[in-house]
C-alpha positions in Angstrom: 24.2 -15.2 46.9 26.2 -16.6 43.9 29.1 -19.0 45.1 31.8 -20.6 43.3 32.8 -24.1 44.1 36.4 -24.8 43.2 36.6 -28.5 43.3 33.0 -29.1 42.8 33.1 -33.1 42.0 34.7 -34.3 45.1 32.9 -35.7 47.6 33.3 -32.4 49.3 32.7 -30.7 46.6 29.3 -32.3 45.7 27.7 -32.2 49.5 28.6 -28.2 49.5 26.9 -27.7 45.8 23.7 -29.8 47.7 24.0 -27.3 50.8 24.5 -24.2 48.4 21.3 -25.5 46.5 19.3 -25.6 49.9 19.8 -22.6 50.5 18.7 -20.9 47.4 22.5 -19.8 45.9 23.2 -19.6 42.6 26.3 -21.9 42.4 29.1 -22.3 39.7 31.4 -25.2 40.0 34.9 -25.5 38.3 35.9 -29.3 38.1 38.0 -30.7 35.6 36.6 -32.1 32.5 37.0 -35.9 32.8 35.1 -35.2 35.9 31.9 -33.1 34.7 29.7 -36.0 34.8 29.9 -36.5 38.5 28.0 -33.3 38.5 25.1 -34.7 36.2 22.5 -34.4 39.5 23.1 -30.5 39.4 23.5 -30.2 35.8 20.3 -28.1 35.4 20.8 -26.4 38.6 24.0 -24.9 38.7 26.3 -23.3 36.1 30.0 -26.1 35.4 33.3 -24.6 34.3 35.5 -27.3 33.4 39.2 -27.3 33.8 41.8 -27.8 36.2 41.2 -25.6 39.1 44.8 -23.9 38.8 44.2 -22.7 35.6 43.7 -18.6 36.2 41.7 -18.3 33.5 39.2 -20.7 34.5 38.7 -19.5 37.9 39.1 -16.1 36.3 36.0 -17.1 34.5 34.3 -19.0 37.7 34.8 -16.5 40.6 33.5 -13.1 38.6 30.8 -11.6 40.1 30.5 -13.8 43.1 29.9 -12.9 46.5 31.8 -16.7 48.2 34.1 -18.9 47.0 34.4 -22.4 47.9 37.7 -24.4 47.6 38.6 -27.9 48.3 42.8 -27.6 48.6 43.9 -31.1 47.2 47.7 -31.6 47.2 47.5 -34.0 44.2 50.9 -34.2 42.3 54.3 -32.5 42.7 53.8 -29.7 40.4 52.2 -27.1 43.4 48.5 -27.7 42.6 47.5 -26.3 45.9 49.4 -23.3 45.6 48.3 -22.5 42.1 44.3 -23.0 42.7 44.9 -20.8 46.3 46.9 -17.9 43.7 44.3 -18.2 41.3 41.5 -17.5 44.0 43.4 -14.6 45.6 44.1 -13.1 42.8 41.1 -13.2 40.5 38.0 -13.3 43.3 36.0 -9.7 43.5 37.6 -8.1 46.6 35.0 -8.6 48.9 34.0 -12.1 48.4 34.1 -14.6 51.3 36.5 -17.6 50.6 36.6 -20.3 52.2 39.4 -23.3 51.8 39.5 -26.7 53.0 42.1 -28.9 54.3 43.8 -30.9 56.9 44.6 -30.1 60.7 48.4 -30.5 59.8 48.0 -26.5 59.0 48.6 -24.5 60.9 48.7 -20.2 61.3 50.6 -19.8 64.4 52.1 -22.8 65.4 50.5 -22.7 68.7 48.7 -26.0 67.8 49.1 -29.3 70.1 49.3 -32.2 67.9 48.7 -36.2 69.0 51.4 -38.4 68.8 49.6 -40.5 65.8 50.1 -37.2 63.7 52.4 -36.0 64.6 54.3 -39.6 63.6 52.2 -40.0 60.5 52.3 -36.5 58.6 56.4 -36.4 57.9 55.8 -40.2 56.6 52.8 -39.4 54.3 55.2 -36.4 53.2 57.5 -38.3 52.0 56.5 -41.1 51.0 53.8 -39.4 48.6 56.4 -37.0 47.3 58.5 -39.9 46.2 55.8 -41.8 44.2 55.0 -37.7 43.2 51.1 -38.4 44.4 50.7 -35.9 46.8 52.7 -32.6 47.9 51.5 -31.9 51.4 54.1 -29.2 51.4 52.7 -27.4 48.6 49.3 -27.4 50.7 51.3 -25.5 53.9 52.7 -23.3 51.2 48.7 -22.5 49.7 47.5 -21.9 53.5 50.8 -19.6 54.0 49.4 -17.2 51.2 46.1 -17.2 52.3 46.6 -16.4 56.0 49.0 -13.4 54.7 46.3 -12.4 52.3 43.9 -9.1 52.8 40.8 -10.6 51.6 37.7 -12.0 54.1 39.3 -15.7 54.0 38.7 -18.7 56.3 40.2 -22.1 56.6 38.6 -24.8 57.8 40.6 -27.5 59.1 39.2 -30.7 59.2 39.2 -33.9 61.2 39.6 -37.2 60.0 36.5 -37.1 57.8 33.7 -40.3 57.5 30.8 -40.7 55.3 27.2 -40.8 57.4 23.8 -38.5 57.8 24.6 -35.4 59.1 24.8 -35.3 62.2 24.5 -31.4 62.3 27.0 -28.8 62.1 30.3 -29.5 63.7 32.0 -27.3 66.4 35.3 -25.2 66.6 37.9 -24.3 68.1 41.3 -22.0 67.5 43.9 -24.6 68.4 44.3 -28.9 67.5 44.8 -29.6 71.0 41.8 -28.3 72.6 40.1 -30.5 74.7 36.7 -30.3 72.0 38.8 -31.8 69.5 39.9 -35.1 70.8 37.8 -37.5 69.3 39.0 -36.0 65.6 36.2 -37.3 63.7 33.4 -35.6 61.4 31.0 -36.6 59.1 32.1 -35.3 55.3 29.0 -34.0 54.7 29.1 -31.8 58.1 32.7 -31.1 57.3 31.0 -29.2 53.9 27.7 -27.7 55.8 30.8 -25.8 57.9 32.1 -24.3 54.8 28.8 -23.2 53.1 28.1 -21.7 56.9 31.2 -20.0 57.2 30.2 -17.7 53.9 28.1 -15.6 55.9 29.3 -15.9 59.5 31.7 -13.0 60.7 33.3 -14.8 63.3 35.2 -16.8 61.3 36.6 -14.4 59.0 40.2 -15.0 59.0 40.4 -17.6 60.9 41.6 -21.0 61.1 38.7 -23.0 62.9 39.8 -27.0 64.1 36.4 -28.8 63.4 35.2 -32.2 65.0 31.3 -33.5 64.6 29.3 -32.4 67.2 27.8 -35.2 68.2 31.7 -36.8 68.8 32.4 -37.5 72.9 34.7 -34.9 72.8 32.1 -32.4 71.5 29.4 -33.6 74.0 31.5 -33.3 77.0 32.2 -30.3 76.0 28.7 -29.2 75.6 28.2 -30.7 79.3 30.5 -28.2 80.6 29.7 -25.2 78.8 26.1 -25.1 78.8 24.5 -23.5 82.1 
C-alpha cells in the first residue's frame, strides 16, 4: 500500500510514518520545508515532499498514485489552512483512495453530539481568543470537516481526545457520538491516537464516518469492556 502523510513532521505525523513503516507501506510525507529535518529518522525510508500542505500542487504531487491519505488538520493562522489542505486532498487524491483526517472532538457531522460542560465553556474562548492574536482558526477547521463529510470519496475522521504522550497502550476504542458513556475519561495516548488512523486505511467500518476515540485502557473504556464482553 503506498500512503501519503499530509503533515508528516508533527508529532502525529511522525508516530503514523513509524506505524506505516511497520507495516511494510510505502510512505510519502509532505511537510513544509523548515521542517524536513524532523523527518531525518525516515529519510532513507520514505519519499519527503516539502511545502506547505495547502499548496495543490504539492499534494498534487504527494497523493498520485496512492491507495490512503493521511492528514493531520491543523488550524494554524487565519488564512483557512484547514480548508485549503482538506480541498487540496479532495480534489487531487485518485478516486478510490482511503483518507483519513485528524482533529478535535469539537466536530461534529450531525450535531447529535453531547458535549461536557469544560468544552463546551472552553471551545468559543479558544475561538476567539486565537482568532484575535490570528494563531489559530478553529472555524476554518469545522469548515474543512464540512467538505469532507459532503464529499463522495471513502473518507473518515477521526476525532480525538485530549491527546498525551506515553507507550501505547494499544488501539483506542470508538464510538459515533462525544457523549457516549465509552468516552468519558477523554484521554488517549498520541501515538494510539495515530495507530487509529493508519488502522482506519483498511477498515470498512469506518468509511465515512466520524469515530469519537478514547485509549482503551482509560476507566471509561474498561467499564465499558466489563459490560460488553459476555
Amino acid at each position: 500500500m503506498k500512503v501519503c502523510i499530509v503533515g508528516a513532521s508533527g508529532k502525529l505525523g511522525r508516530y503514523m510514518v513509524r506505524h506505516c513503516l511497520e507495516r511494510g507501506y510505502e510512505v510519502v510525507g509532505v511537510c513544509r520545508g523548515e521542517s524536513v529535518h524532523k523527518l531525518d529518522e525516515f529519510a532513507d525510508r520514505i519519499t519527503i515532499v516539502p511545502g506547505r500542505t495547502d499548496d495543490r500542487e504539492v499534494i498534487r504531487q504527494a497523493v498520485a498514485g496512492g491507495d490512503g491519505v493521511l492528514t493531520v488538520l491543523v488550524p494554524w493562522g487565519v488564512h483557512n489552512y484547514s480548508t485549503g489542505t482538506a480541498r487540496a486532498v479532495l480534489d487531487h487524491a485518485e478516486p478510490e483512495a482511503r483518507l483519513v483526517f485528524s482533529c478535535g472532538w469539537h466536530i461534529s457531522r450531525d450535531g447529535q453530539d453531547v458535549y461536557p460542560l469544560s468544552l463546551r465553556v472552553l471551545a468559543p474562548v479558544v475561538a476567539f481568543l486565537g482568532r484575535l492574536i490570528r494563531l489559530i482558526d478553529i472555524d476554518d477547521q469545522v469548515e474543512a470537516c464540512r467538505r469532507i463529510f459532503a464529499s463522495d470519496h471513502r473518507w473518515t475522521v477521526v476525532r480525538g481526545s485530549d491527546l498525551e504522550e506515553g507507550e501505547s497502550e494499544g488501539l483506542p476504542v470508538w464510538s459515533h457520538h462525544v457523549g457516549d458513556p465509552v468516552l468519558a475519561s477523554n484521554r488517549t495516548r498520541r501515538i494510539d491516537f495515530a495507530l487509529f488512523m493508519v488502522q482506519a486505511l483498511t477498515d470498512e467500518e469506518l468509511v465515512q464516518e466520524a469515530p469519537a476515540i478514547v485509549g482503551c485502557l482509560t476507566q471509561s473504556a474498561l467499564a465499558h469492556a466489563r459490560v460488553t464482553t459476555p
